[in-house]
N, C-alpha and C positions, 0 to 999 in steps of 0.2 A: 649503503645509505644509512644516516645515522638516525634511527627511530624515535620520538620525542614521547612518545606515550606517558611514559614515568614523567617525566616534567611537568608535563599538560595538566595531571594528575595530581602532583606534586607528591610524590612518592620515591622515596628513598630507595627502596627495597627490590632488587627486578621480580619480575612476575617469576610464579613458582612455576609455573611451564609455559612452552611456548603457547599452545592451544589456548592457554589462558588469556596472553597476552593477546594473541590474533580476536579473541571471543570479542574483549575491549575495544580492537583498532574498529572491529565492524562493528559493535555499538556506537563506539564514538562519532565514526562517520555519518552511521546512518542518523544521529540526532543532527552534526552539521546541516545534511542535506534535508532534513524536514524542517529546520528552522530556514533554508532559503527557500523551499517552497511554500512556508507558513506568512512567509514576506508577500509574496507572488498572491495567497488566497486573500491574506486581511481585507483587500480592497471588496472583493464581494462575498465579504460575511460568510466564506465555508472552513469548515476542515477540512484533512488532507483526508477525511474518509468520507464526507462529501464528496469531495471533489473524486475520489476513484470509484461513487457509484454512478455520478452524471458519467465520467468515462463506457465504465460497463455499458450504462443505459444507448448513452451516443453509438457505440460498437453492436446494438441489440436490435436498432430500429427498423424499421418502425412498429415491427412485433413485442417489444419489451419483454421484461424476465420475470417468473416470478421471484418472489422475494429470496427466496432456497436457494435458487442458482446463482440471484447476484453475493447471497454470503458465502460461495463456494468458490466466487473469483476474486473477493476480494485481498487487494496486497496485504493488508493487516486484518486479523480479525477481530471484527464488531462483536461484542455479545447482545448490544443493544442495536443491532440493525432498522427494528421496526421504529424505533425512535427516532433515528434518522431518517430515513425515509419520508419520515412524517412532516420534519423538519422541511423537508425536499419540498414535499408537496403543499406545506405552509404557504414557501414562496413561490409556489408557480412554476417550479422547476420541472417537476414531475408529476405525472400522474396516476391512479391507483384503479384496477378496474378489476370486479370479481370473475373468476373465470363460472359461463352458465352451467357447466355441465358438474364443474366441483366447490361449489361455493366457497369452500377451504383454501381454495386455490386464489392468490393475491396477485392480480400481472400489473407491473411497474414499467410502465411508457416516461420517456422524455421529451417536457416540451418544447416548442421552438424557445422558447425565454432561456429551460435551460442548455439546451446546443448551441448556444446564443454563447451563454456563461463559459458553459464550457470548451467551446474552441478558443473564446477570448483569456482565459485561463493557461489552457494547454501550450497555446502560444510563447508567451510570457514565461511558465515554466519550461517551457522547452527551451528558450532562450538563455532562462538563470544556469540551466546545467549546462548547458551546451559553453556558457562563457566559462564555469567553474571547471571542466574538464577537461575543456579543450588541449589544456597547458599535459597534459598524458597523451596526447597520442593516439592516433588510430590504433596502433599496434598493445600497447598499453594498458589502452580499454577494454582491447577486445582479451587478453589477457589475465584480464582481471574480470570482464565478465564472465568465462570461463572456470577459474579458479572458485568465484563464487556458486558459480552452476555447481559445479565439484563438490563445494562445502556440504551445502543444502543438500544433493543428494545422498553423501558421507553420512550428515546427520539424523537422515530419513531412514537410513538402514541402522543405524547407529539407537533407534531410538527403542524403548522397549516396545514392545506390542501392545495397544489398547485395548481394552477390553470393557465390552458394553453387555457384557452378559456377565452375571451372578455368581459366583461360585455358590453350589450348594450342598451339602454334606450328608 
């Protein structure tokens, strides 16, 4: 298969490794695929990380999460989660209630409005990839969602170790 990357790019040069070039192919695709499901959201005013906390919330109910856990499932991470949320709850999509026993504690429910939104949503996106992928294959796909499982875990071992404590002397 002859790979268009460098052209796309408009780049003369090939990539100085292959890892580099594959880091690109999944950059590049995954902006494809947020711009067709950026299509799918414009009609009800969300983003694609809106729309994966109505997901979480829909997947939660009717006990909802607090806000810690839906940042722990989210596909991309928020740094500004609570601002979203709030967003959510502006429009009646979700709701916010203190938990009694830890005041600290923020539990985020999903309203019928937004289960509402987001099946009508999920729909629609389910549709746009379903048409865009279709042309790969069962075989394919499954393939290639493997291969990516693969990445991700490569790159989890691969990563240095974090460190939330101090070094001290």
């Amino acid at each position: 298969m002859t790979r268009r990357l460098l052209e796309e790019l408009k780049q003369a040069r090939p990539f100085p490794t292959l890892e580099e070039e594959v880091y690109l192919e999944i950059q590049r695709t995954s902006q494809a695929m947020a711009r067709w499901i950026a299509e799918v959201l414009k009609p009800a005013g969300l983003s694609e990380s809106q729309f994966n906390v109505l997901r979480i919330l829909r997947g939660s109910q009717p006990d909802g999460l607090p806000s810690s856990r839906i940042g722990d499932r989210m596909v991309k991470h928020d740094p500004d989660l609570t601002r979203l949320v709030d967003r959510l709850e502006a429009g009646e999509l979700v709701e916010k209630s203190r938990d009694a026993r830890d005041r600290r504690v923020v539990t985020i429910r999903i309203t019928a409005a937004g289960l509402k939104v987001a099946e009508k949503i999920s729909v629609a996106a389910r549709q746009r990839l379903v048409a865009a992928l279709r042309p790969l294959g069962p075989r394919k796909l499954g393939t290639l969602a493997d291969l990516l499982e693969l990445a991700r875990g490569s790159a989890r071992e691969a990563a240095p170790p974090s460190s939330t404590k101090r070094k001290t002397s």
